[in-house]
C-alpha positions as CSV (number, residue, x, y, z in Angstrom):
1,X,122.4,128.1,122.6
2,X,122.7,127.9,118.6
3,X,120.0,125.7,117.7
4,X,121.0,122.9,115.1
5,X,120.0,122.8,111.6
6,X,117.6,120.2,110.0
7,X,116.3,120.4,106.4
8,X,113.6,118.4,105.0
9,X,113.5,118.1,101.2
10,X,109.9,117.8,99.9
11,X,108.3,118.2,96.2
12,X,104.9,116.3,96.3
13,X,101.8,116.7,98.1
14,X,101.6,113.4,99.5
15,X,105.2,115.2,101.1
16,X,103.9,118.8,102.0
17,X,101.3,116.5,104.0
18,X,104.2,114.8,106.4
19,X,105.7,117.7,106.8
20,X,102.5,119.8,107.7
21,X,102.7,117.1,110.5
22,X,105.8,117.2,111.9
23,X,107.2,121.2,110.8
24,X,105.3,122.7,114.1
25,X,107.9,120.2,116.2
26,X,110.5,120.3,114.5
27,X,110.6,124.3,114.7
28,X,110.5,124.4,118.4
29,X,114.0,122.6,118.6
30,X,116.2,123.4,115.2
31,X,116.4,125.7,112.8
32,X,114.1,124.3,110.1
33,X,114.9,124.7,106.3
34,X,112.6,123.7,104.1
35,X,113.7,123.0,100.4
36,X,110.8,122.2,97.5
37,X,112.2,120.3,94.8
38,X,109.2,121.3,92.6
39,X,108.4,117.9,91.3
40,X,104.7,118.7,91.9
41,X,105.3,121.5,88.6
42,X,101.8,122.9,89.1
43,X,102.7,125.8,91.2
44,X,99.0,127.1,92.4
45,X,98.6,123.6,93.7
46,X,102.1,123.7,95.7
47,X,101.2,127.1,97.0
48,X,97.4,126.7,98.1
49,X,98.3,123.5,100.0
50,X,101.4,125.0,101.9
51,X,98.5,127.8,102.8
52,X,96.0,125.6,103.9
53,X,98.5,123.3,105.9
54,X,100.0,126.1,107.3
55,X,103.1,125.4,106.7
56,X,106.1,127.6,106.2
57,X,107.6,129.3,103.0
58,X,110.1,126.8,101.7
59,X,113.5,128.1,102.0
60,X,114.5,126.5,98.5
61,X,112.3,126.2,95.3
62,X,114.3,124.1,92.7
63,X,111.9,124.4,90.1
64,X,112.1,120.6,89.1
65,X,109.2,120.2,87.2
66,X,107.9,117.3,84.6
67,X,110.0,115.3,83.1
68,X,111.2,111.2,83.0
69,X,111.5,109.9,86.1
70,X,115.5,109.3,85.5
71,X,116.0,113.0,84.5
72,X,113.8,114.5,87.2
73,X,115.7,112.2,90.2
74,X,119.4,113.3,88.7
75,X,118.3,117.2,88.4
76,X,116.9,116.7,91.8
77,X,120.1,115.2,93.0
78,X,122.2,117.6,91.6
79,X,120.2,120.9,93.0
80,X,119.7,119.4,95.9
81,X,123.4,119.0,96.4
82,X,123.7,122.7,95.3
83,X,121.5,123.8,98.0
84,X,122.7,121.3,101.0
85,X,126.2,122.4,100.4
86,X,125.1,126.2,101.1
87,X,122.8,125.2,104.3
88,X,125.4,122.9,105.6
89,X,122.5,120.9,108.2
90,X,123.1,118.9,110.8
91,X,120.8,116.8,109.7
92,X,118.4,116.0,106.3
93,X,114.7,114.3,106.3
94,X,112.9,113.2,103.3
95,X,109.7,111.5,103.6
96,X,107.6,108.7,102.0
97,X,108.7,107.1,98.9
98,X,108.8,110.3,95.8
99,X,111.6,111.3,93.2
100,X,112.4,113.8,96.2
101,X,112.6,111.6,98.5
102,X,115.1,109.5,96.6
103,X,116.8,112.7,95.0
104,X,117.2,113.9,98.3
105,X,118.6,111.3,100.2
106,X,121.3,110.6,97.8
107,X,122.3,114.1,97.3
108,X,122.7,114.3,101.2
109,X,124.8,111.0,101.5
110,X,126.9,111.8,98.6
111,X,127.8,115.1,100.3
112,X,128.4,112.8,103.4
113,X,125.4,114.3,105.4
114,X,123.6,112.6,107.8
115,X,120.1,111.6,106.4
116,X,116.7,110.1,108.4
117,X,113.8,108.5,106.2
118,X,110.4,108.7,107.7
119,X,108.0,106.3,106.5
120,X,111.1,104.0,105.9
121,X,110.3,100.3,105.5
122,X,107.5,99.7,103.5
123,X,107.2,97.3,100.7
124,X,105.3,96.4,98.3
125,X,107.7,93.6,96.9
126,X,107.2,95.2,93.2
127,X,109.9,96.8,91.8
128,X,108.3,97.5,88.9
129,X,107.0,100.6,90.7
130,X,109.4,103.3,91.1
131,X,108.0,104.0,94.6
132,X,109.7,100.7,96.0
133,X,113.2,101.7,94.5
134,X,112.9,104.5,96.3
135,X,111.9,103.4,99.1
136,X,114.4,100.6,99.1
137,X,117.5,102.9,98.2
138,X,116.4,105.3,100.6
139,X,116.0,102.6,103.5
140,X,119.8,101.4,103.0
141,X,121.6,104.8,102.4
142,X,119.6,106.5,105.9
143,X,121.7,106.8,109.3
144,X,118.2,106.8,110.6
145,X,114.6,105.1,109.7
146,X,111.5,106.2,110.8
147,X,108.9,103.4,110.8
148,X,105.2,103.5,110.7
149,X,104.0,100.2,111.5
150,X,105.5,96.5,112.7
151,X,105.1,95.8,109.0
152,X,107.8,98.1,108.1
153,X,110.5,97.2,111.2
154,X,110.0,93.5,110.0
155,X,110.3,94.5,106.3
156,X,113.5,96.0,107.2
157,X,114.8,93.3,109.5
158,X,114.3,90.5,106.6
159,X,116.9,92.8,104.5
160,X,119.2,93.3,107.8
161,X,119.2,96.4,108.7
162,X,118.5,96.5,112.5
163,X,120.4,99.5,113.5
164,X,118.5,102.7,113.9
165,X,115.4,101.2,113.2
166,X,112.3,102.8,114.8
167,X,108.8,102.5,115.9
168,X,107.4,106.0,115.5
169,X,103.9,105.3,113.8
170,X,102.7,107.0,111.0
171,X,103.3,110.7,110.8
172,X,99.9,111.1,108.2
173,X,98.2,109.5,111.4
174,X,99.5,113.0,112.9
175,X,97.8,115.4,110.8
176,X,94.8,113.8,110.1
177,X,94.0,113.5,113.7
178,X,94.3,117.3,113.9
179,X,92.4,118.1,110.5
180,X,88.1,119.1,111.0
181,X,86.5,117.1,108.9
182,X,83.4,118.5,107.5
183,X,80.3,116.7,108.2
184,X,78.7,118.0,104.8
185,X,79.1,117.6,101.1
186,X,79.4,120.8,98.9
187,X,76.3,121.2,97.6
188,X,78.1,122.1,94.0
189,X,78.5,118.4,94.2
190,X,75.2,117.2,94.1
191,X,75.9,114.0,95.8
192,X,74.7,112.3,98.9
193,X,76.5,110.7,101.4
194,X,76.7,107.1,101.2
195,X,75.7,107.5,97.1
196,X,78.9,108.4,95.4
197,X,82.2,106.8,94.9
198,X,85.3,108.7,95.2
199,X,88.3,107.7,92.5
200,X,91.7,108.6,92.7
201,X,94.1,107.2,89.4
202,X,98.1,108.5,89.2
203,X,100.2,105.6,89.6
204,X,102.9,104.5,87.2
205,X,100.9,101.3,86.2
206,X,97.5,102.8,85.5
207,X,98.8,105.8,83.5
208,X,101.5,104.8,81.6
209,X,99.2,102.7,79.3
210,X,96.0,104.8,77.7
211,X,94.5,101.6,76.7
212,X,94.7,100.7,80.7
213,X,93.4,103.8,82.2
214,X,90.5,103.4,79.6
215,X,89.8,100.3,80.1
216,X,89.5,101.0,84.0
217,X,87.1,104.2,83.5
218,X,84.9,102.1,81.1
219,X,84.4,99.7,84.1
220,X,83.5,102.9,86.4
221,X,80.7,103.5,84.0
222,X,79.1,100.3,85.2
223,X,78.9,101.6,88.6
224,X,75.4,102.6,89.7
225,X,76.4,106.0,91.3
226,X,77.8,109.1,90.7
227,X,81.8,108.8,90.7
228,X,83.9,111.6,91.6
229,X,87.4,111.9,90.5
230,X,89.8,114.8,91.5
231,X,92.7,115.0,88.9
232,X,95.8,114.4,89.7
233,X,97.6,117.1,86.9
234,X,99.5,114.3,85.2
235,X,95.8,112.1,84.8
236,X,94.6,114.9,83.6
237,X,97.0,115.4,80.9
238,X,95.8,112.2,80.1
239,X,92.4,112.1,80.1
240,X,92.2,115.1,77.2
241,X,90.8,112.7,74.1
242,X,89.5,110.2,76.8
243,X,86.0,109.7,76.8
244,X,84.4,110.0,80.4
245,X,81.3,108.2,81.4
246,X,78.3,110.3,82.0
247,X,78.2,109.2,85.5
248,X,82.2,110.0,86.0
249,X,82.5,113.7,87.2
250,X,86.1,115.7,86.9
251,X,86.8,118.1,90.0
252,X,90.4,119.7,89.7
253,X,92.7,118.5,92.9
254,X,91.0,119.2,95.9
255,X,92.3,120.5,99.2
256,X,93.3,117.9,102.0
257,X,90.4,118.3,104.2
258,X,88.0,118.3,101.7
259,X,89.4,115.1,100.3
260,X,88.9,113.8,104.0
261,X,85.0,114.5,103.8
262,X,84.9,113.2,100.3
263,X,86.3,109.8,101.9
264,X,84.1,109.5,104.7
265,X,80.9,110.2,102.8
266,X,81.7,107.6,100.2
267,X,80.7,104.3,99.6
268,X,84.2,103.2,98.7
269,X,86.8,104.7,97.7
270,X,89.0,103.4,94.2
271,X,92.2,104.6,94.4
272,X,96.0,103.5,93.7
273,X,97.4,106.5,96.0
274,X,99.2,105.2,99.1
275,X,98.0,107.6,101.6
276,X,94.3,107.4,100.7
277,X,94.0,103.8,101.3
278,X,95.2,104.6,104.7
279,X,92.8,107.4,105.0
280,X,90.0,105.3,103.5
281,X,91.1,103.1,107.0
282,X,90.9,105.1,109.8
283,X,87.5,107.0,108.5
284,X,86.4,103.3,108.0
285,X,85.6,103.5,104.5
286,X,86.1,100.5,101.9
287,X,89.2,100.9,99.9
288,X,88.9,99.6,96.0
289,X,93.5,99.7,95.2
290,X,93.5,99.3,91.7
291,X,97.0,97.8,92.1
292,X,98.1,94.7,92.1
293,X,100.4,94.8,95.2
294,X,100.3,97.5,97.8
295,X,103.5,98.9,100.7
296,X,99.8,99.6,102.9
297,X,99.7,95.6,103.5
298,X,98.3,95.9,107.1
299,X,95.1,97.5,105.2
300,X,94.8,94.5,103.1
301,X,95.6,92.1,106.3
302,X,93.0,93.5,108.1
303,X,90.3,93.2,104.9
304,X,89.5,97.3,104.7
305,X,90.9,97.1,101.5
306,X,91.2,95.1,98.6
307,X,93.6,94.4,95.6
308,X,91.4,94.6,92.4
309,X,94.3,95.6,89.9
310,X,91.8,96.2,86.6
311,X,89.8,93.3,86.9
312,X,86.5,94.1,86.3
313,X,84.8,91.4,88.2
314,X,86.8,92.3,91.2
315,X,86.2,96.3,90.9
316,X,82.7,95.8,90.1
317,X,82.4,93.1,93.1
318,X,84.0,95.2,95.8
319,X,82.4,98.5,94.5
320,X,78.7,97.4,94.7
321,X,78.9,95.2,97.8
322,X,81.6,96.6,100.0
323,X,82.6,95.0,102.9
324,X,82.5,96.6,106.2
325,X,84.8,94.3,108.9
326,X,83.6,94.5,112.5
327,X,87.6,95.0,113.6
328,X,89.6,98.1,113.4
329,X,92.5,98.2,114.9
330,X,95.2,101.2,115.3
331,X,97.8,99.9,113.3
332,X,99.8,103.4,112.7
333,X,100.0,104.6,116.1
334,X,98.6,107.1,118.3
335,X,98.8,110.2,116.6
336,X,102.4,111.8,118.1
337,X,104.5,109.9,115.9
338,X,105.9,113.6,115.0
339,X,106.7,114.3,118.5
340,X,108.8,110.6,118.7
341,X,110.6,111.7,115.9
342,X,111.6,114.9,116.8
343,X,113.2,113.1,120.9
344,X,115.2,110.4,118.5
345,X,116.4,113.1,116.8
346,X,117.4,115.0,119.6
347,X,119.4,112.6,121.2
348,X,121.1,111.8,117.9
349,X,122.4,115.1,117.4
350,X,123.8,116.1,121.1
């Protein structure tokens, strides 16, 4: 029997993590494509984490790259359509909330392909972020919508769509179940556990203003402890005629399971990155979003994490007396939301 074709169209690393999750299942039942939009432009960072996840050579590389957000979702659209027209799937998956995912979810539609969103639902109810377009495009375009949590499915329900709307948990639940965390720091580090913060800055809203992002590493400086930030390439870029507080160290972007450790061992974590603040959750360490809304609401909800924007009372606050609830509660499933996905999609496509 010819097995059925499904493509999933990634280009961020936030995306190559999803699919590292769900690639091994999908595999055993279609023929998987893989295309890589290249919006992550850095290449050696693309690369090293499709090694370390060990996930297959993309099928596609569209060489996106850098560019305004408008211009890098139409040449995404438009290559994408290129590409989907020569695969012909049954099927197309795009994941979380990206340019790619947006990109690639129109391109599929418009070439009146069949298209699933997993992670669909979310909201943070500020469409000032390009993330929620996306997401909410993406959510009412999808013949299918993967949900992570009750959150999403009621998000989804409030804007009507009730058909093929499903409870699947969270696929990053998925693979960080399965990745070792180390129980040591790097020594390189020269850091303790317990006596470091970890920072993560790449949103929209803290970068797009110079003044902002100086403002918030200014307020880091106040911190008592060593604070270690892993660039995102386009903070980076940034941060070139920034000064950096003496107690602020630079590490270039590290690998997932590294970034895992770095998150346990901390005090807190500071971070406007969706998928950390759930990762700061299920290793039960305090989350610092320096956002003022966040799609992750359930984190908030259940007080792991709190909204701190770039107040500096609020950061300084949070950072120095974290507060460690007595709940936790699985709110993204069980781990084999991968393994849900894949049955739906089987009996969608006999």
């Amino acid at each position: 029997m010819i097995k059925k074709t499904i493509v999933s169209v990634v280009g961020t690393r936030p995306e190559f993590i999803k699919l590292a999750a769900i690639a091994p299942h999908l595999a055993k039942h279609f023929n998987h494509q893989i295309i890589n939009t290249g919006q992550h432009y850095d290449n050696l960072m693309a690369n090293n984490f499709f090694k370390e996840l060990k996930i297959a050579k993309p099928n596609w590389n569209l060489s996106i790259g850098s560019s305004s957000s408008a211009l890098q979702t139409a040449n995404i659209i438009k290559k994408c359509a290129v590409a989907l027209s020569k695969i012909n799937p049954s099927f197309t998956l795009v994941y979380g909330d990206t340019n790619s995912t947006l990109g690639g979810a129109v391109a599929a539609v418009k070439s009146n392909m069949l298209v699933g969103h997993i992670e669909a639902g979310m909201r943070s109810y500020d469409k000032t972020m390009p993330e929620e377009v996306n997401r909410i495009i993406c959510d009412h375009i999808s013949s299918i919508l993967f949900c992570s949590s009750k959150y999403s499915v009621e998000c989804l329900k409030k804007e009507g769509v009730n058909n093929n709307v499903f409870l699947t948990g969270d696929i990053n639940y998925d693979i960080f179940k399965k990745t070792k965390i180390e129980t040591e720091i790097p020594t390189t580090l020269q850091i303790k556990p317990k006596g470091f913060y970890l920072l993560t800055i790449h949103r929209q809203e803290n970068t797009l203003s110079l003044k902002r992002l100086e403002k918030l590493l200014t307020i880091l400086t106040k911190l008592k402890k060593t604070v270690i930030f892993p660039m995102h390439p386009k903070t980076g870029r940034l941060l070139v005629n920034v000064k950096i507080g003496h107690n602020i160290k630079l590490l270039k972007p590290l690998p997932f399971s590294q970034t895992l450790t770095l998150i346990k061992m901390a005090k807190a974590v500071l971070t406007d990155s969706g998928g950390i603040q759930k990762e700061a959750y299920w290793l039960k360490t305090p989350c610092i979003t320096l956002r003022s809304t966040t799609e992750w609401q359930e984190t908030v909800n259940s007080k792991w994490n709190h909204l701190v924007k770039c107040n500096e009372k609020l950061i300084l606050k949070h950072s120095m007396n974290p507060h460690i609830p007595k709940k936790h509660q699985h709110l993204y499933g069980d781990g084999h939301a991968s393994e849900k996905i894949v049955k739906i999609l089987l009996k969608f496509l006999v």
